[in-house]
C-alpha positions as CSV (number, residue, x, y, z in Angstrom):
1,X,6.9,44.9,81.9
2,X,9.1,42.4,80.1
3,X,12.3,42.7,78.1
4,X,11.8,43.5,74.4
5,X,14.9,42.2,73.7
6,X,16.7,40.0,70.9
7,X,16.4,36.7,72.7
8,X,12.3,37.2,73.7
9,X,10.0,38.9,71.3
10,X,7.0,39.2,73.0
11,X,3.5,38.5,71.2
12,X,2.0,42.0,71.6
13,X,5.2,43.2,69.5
14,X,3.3,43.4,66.1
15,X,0.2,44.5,67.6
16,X,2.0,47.6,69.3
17,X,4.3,48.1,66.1
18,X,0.9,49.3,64.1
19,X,-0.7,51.1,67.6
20,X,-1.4,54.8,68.2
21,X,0.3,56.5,71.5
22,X,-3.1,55.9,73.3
23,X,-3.4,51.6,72.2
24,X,0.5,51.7,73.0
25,X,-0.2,52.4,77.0
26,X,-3.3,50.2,76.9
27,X,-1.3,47.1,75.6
28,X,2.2,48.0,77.7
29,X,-0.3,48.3,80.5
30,X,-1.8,44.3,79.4
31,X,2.2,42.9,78.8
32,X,2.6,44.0,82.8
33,X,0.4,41.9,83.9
34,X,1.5,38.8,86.1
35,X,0.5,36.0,83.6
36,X,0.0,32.5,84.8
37,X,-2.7,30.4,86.3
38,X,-3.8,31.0,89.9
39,X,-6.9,29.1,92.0
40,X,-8.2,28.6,95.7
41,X,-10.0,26.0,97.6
42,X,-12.8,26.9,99.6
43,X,-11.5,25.9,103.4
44,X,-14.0,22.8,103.1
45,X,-13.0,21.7,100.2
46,X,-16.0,22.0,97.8
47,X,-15.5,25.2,95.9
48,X,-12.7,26.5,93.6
49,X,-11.8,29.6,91.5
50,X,-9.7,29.4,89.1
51,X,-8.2,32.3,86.7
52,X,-5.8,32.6,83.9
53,X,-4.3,35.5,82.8
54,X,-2.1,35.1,79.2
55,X,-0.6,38.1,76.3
56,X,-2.8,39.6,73.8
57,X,-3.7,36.7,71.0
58,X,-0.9,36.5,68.1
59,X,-2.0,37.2,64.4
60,X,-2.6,33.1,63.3
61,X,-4.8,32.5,66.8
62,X,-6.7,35.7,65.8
63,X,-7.5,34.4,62.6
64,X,-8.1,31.3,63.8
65,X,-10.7,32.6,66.3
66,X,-12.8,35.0,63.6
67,X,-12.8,31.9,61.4
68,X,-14.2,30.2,64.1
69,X,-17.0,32.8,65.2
70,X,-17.4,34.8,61.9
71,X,-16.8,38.8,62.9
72,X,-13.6,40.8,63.3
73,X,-12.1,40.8,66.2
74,X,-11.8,42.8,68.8
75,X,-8.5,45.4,69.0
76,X,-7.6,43.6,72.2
77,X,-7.8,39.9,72.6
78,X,-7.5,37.5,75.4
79,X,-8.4,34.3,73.9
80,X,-6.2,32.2,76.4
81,X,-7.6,33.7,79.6
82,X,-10.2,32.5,81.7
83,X,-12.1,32.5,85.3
84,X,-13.5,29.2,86.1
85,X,-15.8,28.4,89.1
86,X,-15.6,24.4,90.0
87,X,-17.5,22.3,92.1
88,X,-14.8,19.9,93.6
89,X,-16.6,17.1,94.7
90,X,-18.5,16.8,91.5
91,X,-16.2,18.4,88.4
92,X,-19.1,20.8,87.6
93,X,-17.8,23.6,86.4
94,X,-18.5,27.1,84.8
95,X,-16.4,28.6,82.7
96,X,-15.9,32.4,81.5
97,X,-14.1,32.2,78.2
98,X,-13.5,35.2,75.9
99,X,-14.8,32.6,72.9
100,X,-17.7,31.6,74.1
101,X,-18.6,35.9,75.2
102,X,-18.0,36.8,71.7
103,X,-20.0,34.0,70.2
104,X,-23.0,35.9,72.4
105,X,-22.9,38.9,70.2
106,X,-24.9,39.7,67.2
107,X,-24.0,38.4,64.0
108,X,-26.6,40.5,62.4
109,X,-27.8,43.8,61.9
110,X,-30.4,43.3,64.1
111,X,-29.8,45.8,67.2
112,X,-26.7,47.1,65.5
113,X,-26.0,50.9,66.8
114,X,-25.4,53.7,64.0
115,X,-22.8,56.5,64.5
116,X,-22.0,58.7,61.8
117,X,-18.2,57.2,61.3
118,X,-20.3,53.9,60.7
119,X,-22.5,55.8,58.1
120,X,-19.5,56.8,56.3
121,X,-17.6,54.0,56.2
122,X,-20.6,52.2,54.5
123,X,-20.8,54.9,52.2
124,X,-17.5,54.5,50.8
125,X,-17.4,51.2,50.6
126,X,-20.8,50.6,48.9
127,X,-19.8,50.2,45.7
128,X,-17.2,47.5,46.0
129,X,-19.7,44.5,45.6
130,X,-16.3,42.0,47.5
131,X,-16.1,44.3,50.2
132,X,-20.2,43.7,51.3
133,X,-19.3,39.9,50.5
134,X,-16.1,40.1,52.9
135,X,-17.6,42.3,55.7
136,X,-20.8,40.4,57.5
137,X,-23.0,42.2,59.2
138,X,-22.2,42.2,63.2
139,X,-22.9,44.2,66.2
140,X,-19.8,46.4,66.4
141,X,-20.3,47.1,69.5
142,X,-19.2,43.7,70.4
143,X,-22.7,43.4,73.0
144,X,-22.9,40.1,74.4
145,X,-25.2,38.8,77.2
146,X,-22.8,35.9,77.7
147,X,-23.3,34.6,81.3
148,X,-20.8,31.9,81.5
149,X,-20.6,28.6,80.1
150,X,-21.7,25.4,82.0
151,X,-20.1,22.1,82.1
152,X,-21.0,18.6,83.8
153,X,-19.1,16.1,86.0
154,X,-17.7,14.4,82.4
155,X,-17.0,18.0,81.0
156,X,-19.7,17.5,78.8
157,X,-21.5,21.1,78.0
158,X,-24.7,21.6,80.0
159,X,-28.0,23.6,78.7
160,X,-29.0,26.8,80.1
161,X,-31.9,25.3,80.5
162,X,-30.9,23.6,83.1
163,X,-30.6,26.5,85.6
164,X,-34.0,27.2,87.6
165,X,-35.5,30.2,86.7
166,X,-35.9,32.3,90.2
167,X,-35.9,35.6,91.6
168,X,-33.8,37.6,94.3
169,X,-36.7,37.7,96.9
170,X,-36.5,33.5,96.4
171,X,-32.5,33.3,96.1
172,X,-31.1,36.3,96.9
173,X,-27.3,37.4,96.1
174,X,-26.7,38.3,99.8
175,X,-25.3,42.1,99.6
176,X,-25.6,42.2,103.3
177,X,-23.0,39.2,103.8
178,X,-20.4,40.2,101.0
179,X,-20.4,43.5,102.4
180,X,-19.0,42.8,105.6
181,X,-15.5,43.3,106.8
182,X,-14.6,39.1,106.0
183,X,-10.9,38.2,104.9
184,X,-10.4,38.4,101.3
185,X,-8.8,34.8,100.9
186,X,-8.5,35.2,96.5
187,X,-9.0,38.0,94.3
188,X,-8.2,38.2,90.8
189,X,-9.5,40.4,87.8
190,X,-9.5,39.2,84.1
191,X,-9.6,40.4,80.8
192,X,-11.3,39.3,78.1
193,X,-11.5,41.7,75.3
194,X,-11.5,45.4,74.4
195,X,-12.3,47.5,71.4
196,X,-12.0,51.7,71.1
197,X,-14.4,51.2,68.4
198,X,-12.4,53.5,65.9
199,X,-12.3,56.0,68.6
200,X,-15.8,56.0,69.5
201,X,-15.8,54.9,72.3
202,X,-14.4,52.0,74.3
203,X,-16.1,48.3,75.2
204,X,-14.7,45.9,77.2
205,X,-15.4,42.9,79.2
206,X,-13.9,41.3,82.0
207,X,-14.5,39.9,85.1
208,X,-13.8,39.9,89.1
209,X,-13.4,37.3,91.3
210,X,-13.2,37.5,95.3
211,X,-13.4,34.6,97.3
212,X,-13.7,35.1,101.5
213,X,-14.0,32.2,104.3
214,X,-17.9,31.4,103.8
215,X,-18.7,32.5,100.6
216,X,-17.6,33.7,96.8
217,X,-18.5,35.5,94.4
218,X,-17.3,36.2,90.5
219,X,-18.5,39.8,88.4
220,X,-18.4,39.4,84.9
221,X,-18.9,42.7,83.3
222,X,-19.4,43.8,79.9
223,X,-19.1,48.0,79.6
224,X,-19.9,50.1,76.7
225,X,-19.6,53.9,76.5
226,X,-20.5,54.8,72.8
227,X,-19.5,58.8,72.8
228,X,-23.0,60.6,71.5
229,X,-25.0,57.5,71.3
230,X,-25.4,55.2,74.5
231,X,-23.6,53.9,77.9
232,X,-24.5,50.1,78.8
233,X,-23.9,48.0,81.1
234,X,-24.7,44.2,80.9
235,X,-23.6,42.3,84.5
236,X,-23.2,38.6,85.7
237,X,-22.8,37.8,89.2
238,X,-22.4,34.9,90.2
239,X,-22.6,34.2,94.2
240,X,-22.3,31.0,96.0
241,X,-22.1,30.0,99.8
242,X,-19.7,27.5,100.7
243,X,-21.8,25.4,103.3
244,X,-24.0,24.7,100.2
245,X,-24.1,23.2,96.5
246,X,-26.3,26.0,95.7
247,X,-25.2,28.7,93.2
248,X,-26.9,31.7,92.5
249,X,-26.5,33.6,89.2
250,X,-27.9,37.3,88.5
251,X,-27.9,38.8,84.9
252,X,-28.7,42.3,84.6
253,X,-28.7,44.6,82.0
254,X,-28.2,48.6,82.1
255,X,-28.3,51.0,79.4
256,X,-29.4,54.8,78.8
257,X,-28.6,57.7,76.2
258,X,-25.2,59.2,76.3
259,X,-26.2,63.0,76.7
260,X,-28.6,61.7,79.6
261,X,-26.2,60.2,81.4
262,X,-24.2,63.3,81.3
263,X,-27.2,65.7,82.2
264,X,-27.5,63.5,85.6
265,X,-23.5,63.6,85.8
266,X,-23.5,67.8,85.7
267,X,-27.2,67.5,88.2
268,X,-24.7,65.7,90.4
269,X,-21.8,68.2,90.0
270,X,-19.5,65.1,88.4
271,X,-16.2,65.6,86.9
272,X,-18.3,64.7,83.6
273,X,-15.6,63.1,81.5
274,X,-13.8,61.6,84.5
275,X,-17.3,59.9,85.6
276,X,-17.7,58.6,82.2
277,X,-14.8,56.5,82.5
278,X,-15.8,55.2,86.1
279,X,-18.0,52.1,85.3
280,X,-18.7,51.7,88.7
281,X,-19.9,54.8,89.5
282,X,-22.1,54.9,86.0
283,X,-23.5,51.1,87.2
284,X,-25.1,53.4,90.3
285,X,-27.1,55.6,87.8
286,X,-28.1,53.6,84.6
287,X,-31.7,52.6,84.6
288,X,-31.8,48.3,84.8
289,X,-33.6,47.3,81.4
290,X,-33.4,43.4,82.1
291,X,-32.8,41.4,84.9
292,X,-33.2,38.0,85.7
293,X,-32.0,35.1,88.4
294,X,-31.3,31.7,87.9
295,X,-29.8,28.6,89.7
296,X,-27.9,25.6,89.7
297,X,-28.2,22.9,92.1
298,X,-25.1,20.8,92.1
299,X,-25.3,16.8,92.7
């Protein structure tokens, strides 16, 4: 962890200044990581991953950023990282940004979840007419079914609608090849943002990248565990062989009630609380809600 000392004051200071004990370890834990910008070349040449992994956004960049997307922000903030997949030859690229994920979520009430500490906050803030003015709407939940962003060869944005619409049976995100015992030439995991959601909970998103000899693949993952309410989880994969110019993107989304997830966690003798922090092992039992396949065909 680096040196709070006179001569480098780091930019979590002020955030950890105003933490509790518990957002303390969360944000020492962030300040350890190894910061910089690391990528790797595909041995033929035509594929490369690139991530960058920066502190927690200072106050002015915060403001800057909920200016720019109109909702609070998120507790933690990692508006300078990102996990970019390029295509050499060509300069397309896309581009996981923690921006362009929050832009994704609602800005409305419109899907919003209700807990009781929500309730009450309204409640005691109903009668201050500048406070409703000040406070939009937004999905505090911080949802987002942001799958990347896609650029061209000039770095000019490119439409979703671009990507074919497909299926796994037509272009399938091949479990049997990642799963085998290749070299792991690049792996790297990012964060984006996190929220506790005034101790309600926790989301997060962040994303995975692995790259082996013939083929890659990046994980972007959004997780939210609202205690009492709901556990979802909203998944981007994106898969891609080297031999081709072909890649393969799979968005699914995962959700269920909180108290059935934990019936099925006690059915299966679970450590409950222990499982509910083990994304992984809740992706295996939430019930897929959405899920959809497209491509990209590089030239």
């Amino acid at each position: 962890m680096p040196r709070l000392s006179f001569g480098f004051i780091h930019p979590a200071l002020p955030v950890i200044l105003h933490a509790n004990c518990r957002q303390r370890r969360r944000i020492a834990a962030a300040m350890a990581q190894s910061y910089g910008t690391f990528s790797h070349t595909s041995p033929n040449g035509v594929w490369k991953l690139t991530t960058r992994k920066q502190p927690i956004l200072k106050a002015e960049p915060i403001e800057e950023l909920h200016q720019d997307i109109g909702i609070p922000i998120p507790e933690m903030i990692f508006g300078d990282n990102y996990v970019a997949l390029t295509h050499v030859p060509s300069g397309w690229n896309l581009h996981f940004n923690a921006r362009d994920a929050m832009d994704r979520v609602s800005k409305t009430e419109e899907g919003m979840l209700q807990v009781a500490v929500a309730e009450e906050w309204k409640k005691e803030r109903s009668h201050q007419e500048e406070v409703k003015q000040v406070v939009k709407p937004f999905d505090w939940s911080y949802s987002t079914d942001y799958r990347g962003t896609t650029s061209g060869k000039d770095g000019s944005l490119v439409e979703e609608s671009q990507w074919r619409q497909s299926n796994q049976t037509a272009d399938p995100i091949r479990i049997d090849l990642l799963s085998r015992q290749d070299p792991i030439q690049f792996f790297d995991a990012v964060d984006l943002y996190e929220d506790e959601l005034a101790d309600n909970g926790i989301a997060l998103f962040n994303i995975k990248v692995r790259m082996m000899p013939q083929r890659l693949l990046v994980l972007s993952r959004y997780f939210l565990r609202l205690d009492g309410v709901i556990i979802r989880i909203r998944d981007t994969r994106v898969y891609v062989e080297h031999s081709t110019n072909k890649v393969v993107r799979q968005y699914t989304n995962k959700e269920e009630k909180y108290d059935v997830v934990a019936e099925q966690l006690k059915a299966r003798r679970e450590n409950v609380p222990e499982a509910f922090r083990d994304v992984n092992k809740l992706a295996q039992i939430l019930p897929t809600i959405e899920e959809k396949t497209d491509v990209f065909e590089v030239t």
